[in-house]
C-alpha positions, 0 to 999 in steps of 0.5 A: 500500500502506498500513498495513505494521508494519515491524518485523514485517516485520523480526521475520518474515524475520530469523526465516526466515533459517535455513529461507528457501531451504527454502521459496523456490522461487518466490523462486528462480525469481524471481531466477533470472530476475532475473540473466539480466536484469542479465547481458544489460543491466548492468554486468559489473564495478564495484559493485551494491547488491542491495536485500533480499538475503534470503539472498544467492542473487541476488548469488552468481548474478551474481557466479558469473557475472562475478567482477568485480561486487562486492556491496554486500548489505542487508537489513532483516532483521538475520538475512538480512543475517548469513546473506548475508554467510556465503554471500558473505563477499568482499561488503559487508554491511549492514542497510538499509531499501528507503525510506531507503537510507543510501549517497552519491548518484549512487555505483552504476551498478546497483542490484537487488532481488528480491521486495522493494519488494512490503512498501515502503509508498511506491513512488514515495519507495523508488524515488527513493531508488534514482534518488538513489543511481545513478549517470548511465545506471546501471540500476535491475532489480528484480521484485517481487510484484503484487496477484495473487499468491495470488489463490486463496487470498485470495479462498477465505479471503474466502469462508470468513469471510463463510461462518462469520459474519465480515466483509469482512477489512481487514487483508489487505495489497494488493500492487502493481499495473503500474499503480502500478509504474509511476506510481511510477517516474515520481515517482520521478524515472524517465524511461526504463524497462520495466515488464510482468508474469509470473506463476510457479505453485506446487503443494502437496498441502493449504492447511495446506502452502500456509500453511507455505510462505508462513511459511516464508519469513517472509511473514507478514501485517504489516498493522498491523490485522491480528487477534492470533492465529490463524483459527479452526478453523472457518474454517480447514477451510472454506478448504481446504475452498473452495479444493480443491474450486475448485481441485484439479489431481489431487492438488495445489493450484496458487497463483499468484504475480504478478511485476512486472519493472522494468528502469529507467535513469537519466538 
């Protein structure tokens, strides 16, 4: 990945905070599956550090089920981390970046993230970062979103640019795929991990839903190259115009979202 405006990416979820969990059914659904994993292959006490703890959703799971782990929570959203804190108010609190985590090395037996590490420019430096902080056979459980999600949406949005006389966009960002995951995880200093893929599906009843959703949980775009404000009208009714008749299920609109899961562990 490359050319992400951290600061939007900043700007963009602190302003979510409050309306997040509105929007969030995948990311939910995410962590959900998130936390069966720490419960069957983490610690059941002790210390984690949960990277982009949005909301703080993953963390209440986790500690709902074993009141003994205690939560360090961070964010890179100022916003995030407050509404976090009020969720878990027995929890440590503070704002982060995934890149450079600010924590002594080889402290945490358990470090984890959900639908994070998609909007960290270097994988393979995020994740060093996290091989750095834990401690000796500590896990690293993380799920992050892959280059296929919204698969539908961006090839539509193509079309319908290249229909109303613009080019090939550049500004759209490229999300990770396993492939790179994993030769990320291997610069990052990782010998002995599991890496593999699900997908989770949403439906809406139009494409101006879709979009909503999307914002709604501050996934704007935050490509640097990305064009000052909106499509135009034009290209916005040949989108939903492409994508409902490719993909129309009845009365809905599915969109995919591509997860990449990683359960990793230091030596």
């Amino acid at each position: 990945m490359s050319d992400i405006d951290r600061r939007q990416v900043q700007r963009h979820f602190s302003a979510s905070c409050k309306n997040y969990d509105g929007f969030a059914d995948v990311q939910k659904r995410v962590a959900q599956r998130l936390a069966d994993l720490v419960r069957s292959e983490g610690p059941s006490q002790g210390r984690f550090l949960e990277v982009g703890t949005g909301t703080g959703y993953l963390a209440e799971l986790l500690t709902q089920f074993n009141p003994q782990l205690q939560p360090l929570i961070s964010d890179l959203a100022h916003g995030m981390t407050r509404i976090a804190k009020q969720r878990l108010p027995r929890s440590w609190a503070v704002d982060l970046d995934a890149a450079a985590l600010p924590i002594a090395s080889g402290s945490l037996p358990l470090i984890c993230s959900a639908s994070v590490y998609q909007w960290v420019e270097n994988l393979g430096t995020a994740f060093g970062e996290c091989l750095r902080v834990l401690q000796s056979e500590g896990l690293f459980i993380c799920a992050l979103f892959g280059n296929r999600t919204l698969w539908q949406l961006k090839d539509c949005f193509r079309e319908a640019l290249f229909l109303e006389g613009y080019g090939e966009p550049d500004y759209l960002l490229t999300l990770p795929g396993k492939t790179l995951v994993e030769k990320s995880l291997r610069e990052g200093g990782f010998e002995i991990f599991r890496v593999w893929e699900e997908e989770e599906e949403e439906q809406h009843v139009s494409v101006p839903s879709l979009l909503r959703s999307i914002k709604g949980v501050g996934a704007h775009n935050a490509s640097q190259r990305r064009p000052r404000g909106l499509s135009s009208r034009r290209v916005m009714h040949r989108l939903s115009e492409i994508y409902g008749q490719r993909f129309s299920a009845g009365d809905f609109l599915p969109a995919t979202y591509h997860v990449i899961y990683i359960v990793a562990r230091k030596v």
